[in-house]
Residue frames as qw, qx, qy, qz and C-alpha x, y, z in Angstrom:
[[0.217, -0.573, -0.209, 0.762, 28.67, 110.82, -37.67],
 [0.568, 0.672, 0.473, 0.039, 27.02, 113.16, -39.50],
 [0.625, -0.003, 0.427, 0.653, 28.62, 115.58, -41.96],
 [0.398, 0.802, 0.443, -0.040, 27.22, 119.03, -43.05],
 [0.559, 0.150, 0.431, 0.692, 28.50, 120.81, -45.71],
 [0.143, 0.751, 0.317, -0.561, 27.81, 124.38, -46.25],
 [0.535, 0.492, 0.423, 0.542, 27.26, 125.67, -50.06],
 [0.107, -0.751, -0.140, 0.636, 27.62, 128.64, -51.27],
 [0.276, 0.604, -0.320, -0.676, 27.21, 130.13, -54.77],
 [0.936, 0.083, -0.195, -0.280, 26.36, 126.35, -55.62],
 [0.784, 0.309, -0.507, 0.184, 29.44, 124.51, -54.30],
 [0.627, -0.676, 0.361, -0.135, 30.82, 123.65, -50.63],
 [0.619, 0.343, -0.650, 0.278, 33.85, 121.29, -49.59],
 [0.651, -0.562, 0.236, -0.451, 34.10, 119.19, -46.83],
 [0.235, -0.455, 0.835, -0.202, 36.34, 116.54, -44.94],
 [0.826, -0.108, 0.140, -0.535, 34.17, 113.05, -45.52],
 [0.451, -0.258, 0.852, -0.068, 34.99, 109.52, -44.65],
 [0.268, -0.045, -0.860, -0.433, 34.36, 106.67, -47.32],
 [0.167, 0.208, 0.914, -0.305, 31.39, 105.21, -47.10],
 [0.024, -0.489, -0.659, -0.571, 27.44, 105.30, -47.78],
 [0.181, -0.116, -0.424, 0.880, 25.51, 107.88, -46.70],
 [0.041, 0.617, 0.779, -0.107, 21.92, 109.37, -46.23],
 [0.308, 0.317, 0.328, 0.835, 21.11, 112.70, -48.03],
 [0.073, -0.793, -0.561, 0.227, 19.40, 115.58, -46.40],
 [0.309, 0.576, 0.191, 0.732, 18.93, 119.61, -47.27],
 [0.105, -0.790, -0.544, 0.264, 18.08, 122.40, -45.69],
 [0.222, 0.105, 0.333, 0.911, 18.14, 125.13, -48.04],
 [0.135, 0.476, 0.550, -0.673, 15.73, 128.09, -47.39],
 [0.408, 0.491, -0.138, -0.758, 13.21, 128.40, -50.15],
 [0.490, 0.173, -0.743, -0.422, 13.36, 124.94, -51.83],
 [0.934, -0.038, -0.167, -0.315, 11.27, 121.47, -51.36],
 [0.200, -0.495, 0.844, -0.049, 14.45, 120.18, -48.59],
 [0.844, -0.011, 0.510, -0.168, 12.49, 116.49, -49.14],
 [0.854, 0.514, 0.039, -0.066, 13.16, 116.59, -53.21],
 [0.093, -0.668, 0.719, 0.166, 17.46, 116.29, -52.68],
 [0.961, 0.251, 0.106, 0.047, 18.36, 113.99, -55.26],
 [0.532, 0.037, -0.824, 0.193, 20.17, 111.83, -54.62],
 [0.567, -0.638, 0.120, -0.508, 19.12, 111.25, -51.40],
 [0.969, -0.212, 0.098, 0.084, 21.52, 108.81, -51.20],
 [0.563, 0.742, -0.347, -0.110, 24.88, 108.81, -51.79],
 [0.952, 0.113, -0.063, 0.278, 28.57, 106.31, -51.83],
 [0.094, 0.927, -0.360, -0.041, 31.50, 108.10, -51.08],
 [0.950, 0.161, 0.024, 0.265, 34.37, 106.60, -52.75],
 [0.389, -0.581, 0.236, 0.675, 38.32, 107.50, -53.03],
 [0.487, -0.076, 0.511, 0.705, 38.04, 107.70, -56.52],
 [0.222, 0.616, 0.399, 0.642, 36.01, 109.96, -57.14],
 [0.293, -0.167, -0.269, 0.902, 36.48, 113.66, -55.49],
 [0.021, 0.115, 0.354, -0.928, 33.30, 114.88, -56.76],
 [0.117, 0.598, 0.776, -0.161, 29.10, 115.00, -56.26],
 [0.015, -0.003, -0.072, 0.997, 26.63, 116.51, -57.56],
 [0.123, 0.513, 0.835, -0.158, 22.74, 117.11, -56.51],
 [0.081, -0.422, -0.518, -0.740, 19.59, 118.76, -57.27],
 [0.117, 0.379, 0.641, -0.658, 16.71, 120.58, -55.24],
 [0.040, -0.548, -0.646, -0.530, 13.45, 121.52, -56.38],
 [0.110, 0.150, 0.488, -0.853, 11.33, 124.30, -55.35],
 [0.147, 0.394, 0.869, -0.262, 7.65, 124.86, -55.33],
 [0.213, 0.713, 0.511, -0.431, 6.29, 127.78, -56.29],
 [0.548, 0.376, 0.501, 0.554, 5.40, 129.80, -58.89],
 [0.087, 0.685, 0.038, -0.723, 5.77, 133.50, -60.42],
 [0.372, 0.644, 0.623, 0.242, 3.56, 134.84, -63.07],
 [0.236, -0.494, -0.015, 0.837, 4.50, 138.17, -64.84],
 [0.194, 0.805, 0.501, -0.251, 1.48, 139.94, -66.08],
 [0.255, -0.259, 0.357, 0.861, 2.65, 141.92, -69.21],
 [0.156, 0.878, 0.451, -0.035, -0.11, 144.96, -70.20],
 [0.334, 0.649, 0.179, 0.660, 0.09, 147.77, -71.98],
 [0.369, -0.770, 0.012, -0.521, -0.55, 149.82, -69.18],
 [0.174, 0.176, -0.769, 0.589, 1.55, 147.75, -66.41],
 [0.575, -0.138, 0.408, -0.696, -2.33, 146.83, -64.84],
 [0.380, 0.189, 0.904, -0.039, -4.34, 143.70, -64.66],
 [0.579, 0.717, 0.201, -0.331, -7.23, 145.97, -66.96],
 [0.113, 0.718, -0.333, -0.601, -4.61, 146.70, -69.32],
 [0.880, 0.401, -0.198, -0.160, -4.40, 144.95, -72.87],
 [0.728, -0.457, 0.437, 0.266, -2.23, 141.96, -72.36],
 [0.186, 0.640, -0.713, -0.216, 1.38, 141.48, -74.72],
 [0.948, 0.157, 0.275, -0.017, 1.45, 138.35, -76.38],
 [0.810, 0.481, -0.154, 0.299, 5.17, 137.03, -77.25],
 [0.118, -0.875, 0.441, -0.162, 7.21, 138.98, -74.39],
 [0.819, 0.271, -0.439, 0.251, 10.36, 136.98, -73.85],
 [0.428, -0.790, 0.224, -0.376, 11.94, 136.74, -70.31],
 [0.571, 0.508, -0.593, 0.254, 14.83, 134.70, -68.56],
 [0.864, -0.473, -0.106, 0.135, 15.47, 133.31, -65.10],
 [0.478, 0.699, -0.331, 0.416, 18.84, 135.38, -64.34],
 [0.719, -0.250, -0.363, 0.537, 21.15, 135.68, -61.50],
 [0.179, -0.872, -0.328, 0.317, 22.00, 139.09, -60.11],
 [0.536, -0.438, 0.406, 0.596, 24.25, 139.38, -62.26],
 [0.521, 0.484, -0.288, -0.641, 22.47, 138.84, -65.42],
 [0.086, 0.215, -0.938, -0.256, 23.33, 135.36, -66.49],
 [0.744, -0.118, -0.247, -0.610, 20.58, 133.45, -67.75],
 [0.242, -0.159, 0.951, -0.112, 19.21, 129.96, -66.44],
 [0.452, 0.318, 0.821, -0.144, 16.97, 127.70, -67.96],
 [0.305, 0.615, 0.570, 0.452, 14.15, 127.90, -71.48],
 [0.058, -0.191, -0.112, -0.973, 13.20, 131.64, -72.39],
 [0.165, 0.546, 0.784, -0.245, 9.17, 132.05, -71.20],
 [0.194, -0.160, -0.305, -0.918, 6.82, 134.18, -73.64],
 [0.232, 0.140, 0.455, -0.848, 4.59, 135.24, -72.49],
 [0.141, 0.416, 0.893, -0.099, 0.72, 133.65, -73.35],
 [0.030, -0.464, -0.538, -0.702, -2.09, 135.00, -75.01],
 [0.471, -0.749, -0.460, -0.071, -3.18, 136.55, -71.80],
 [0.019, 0.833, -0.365, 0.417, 0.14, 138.42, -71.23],
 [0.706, -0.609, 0.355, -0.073, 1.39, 136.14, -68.62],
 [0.509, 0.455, -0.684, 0.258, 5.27, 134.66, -68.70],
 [0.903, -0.380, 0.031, -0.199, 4.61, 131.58, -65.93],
 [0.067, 0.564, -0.773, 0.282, 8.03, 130.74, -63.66],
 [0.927, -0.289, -0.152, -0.182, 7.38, 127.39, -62.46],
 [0.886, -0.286, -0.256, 0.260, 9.48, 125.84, -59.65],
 [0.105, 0.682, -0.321, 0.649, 11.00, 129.02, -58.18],
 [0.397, -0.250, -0.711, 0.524, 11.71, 129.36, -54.46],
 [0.324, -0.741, -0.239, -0.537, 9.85, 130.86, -52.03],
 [0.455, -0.102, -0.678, 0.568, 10.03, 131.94, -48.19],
 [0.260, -0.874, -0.400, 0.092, 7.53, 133.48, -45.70],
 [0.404, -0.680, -0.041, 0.610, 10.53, 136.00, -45.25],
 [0.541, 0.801, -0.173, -0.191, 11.03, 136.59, -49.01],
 [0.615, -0.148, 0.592, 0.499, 13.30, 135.11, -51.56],
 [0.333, 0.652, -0.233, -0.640, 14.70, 137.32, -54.34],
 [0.648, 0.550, 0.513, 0.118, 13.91, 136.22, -57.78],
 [0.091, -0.462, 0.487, 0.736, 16.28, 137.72, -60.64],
 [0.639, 0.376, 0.654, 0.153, 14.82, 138.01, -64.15],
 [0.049, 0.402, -0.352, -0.844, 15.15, 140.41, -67.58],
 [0.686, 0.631, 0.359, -0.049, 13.01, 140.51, -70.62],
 [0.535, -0.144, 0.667, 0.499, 14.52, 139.85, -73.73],
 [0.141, 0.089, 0.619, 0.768, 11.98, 140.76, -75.97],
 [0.322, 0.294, 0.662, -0.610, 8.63, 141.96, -76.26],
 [0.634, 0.555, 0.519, -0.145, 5.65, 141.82, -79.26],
 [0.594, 0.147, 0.455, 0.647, 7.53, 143.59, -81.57],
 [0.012, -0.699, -0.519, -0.492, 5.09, 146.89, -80.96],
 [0.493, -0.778, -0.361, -0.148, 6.16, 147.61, -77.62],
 [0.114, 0.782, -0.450, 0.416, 8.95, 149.12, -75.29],
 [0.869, -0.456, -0.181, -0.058, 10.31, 147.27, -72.68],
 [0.364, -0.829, 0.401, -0.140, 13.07, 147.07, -69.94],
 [0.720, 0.464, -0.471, 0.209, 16.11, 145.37, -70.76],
 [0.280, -0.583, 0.540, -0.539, 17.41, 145.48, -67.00],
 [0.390, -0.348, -0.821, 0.230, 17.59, 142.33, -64.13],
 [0.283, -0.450, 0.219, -0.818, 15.25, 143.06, -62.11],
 [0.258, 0.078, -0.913, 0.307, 14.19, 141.35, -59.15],
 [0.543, -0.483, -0.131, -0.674, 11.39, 140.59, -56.67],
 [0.186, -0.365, 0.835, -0.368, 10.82, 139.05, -53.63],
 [0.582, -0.345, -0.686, -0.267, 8.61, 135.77, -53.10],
 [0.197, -0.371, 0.541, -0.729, 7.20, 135.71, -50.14],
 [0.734, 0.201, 0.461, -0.456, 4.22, 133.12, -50.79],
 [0.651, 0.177, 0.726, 0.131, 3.83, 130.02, -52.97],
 [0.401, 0.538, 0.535, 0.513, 2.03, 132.06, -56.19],
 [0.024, -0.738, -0.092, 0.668, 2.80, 135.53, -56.72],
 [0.472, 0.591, 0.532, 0.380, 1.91, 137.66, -59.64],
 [0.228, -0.539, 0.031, 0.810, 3.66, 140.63, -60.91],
 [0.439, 0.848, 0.290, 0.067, 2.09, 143.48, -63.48],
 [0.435, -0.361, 0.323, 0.759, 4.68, 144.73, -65.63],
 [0.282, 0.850, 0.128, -0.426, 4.13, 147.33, -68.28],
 [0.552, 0.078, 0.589, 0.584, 5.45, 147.12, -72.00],
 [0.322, 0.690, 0.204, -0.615, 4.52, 150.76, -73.18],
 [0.652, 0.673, 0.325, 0.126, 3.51, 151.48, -76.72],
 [0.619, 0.310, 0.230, 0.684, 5.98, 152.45, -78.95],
 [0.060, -0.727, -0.083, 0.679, 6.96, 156.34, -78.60],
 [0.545, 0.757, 0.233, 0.275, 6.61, 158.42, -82.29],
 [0.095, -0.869, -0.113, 0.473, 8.89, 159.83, -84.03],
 [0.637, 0.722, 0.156, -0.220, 9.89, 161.59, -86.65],
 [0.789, 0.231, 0.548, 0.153, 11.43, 161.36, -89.85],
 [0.420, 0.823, 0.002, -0.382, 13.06, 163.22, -92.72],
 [0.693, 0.212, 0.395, 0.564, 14.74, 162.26, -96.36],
 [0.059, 0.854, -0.204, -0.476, 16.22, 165.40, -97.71],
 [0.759, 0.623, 0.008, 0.192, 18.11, 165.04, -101.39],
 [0.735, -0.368, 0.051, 0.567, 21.84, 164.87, -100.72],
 [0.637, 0.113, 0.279, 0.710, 22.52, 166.57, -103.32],
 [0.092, -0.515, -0.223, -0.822, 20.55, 169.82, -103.20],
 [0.186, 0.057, -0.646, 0.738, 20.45, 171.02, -99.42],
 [0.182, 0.198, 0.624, -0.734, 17.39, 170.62, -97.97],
 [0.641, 0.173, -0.289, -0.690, 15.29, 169.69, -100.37],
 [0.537, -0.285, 0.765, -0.211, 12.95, 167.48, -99.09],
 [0.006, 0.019, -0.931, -0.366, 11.99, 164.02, -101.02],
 [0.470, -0.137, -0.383, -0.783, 8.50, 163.81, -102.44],
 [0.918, -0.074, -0.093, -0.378, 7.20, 160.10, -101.70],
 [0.425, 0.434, -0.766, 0.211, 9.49, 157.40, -100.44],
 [0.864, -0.425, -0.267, -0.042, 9.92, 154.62, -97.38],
 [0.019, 0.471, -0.795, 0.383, 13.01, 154.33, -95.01],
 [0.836, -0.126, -0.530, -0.062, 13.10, 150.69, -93.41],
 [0.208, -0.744, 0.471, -0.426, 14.50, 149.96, -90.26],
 [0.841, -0.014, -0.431, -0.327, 15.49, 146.68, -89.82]]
């Protein structure tokens, strides 16, 4: 008899008789064939499993000055795989000498499936959004244009501490 188990936030519980058993998914947005195991033993002595799923598709996030496909692309932006929460999963992606940070094996669904991510960092020249933010998939390869403006100016003054408002001739300030 079969046995389904319903997850939720990654984890389900369920009544199940010893024995061996035949692994299936159906989780909306992943590759239901790649459940691994696909097999499994239940045993008394141990109380708990755990599997994997894979998904398929992929999201590519176009980082230009300008937030367009013309614009000049960021090289080095840093970006994360997050929950809605914020928590990260998986390697950082920087972004390519074409501006693109490449999500491989995301889900997808003809109805949409949100996607959580945040940039972390960007070229070291640019501005960027520290926020999760999210999209939907809706198809296999989707490509978002995201915008890392230049740096805003501004300004600057050394004054002599000791003699109000007099400013300083020649000098640096660092910011590090």
């Amino acid at each position: 008899m079969a046995k389904q188990i319903t997850i939720t936030n990654g984890t389900g519980s369920e009544a199940v008789g010893v024995g061996s058993y035949i692994v299936s998914a159906a989780v909306t947005g992943y590759n239901n064939s790649s459940i691994n195991p696909s097999s499994v033993s239940i045993e008394t002595s141990t109380s708990n499993y755990a599997f994997t799923i894979s998904a398929t598709g992929t999201l590519t996030i176009h980082v230009t000055d300008t937030g367009t496909s013309e614009g000049t692309p960021i090289v080095g932006a840093t970006f994360y795989r997050t929950d809605s929460s914020g928590n990260t999963y998986g390697n950082i992606i920087t972004t390519d000498s074409q501006g693109d940070a490449v999500f491989n094996n995301v889900p997808y669904d003809t109805n949409g499936f949100t996607i959580y991510y945040k940039q972390t960092a960007s070229d070291g020249n640019h501005d960027f959004n520290t926020a999760v933010t999210s999209t939907s998939l809706t198809s296999s390869t989707t490509t978002l244009e995201l915008q890392n403006p230049n740096f805003q100016t501004y300004n600057f003054t050394l004054n002599d501490a000791n003699y109000e408002n007099m400013p300083i001739d020649s000098g640096t300030i660092t910011l590090s």
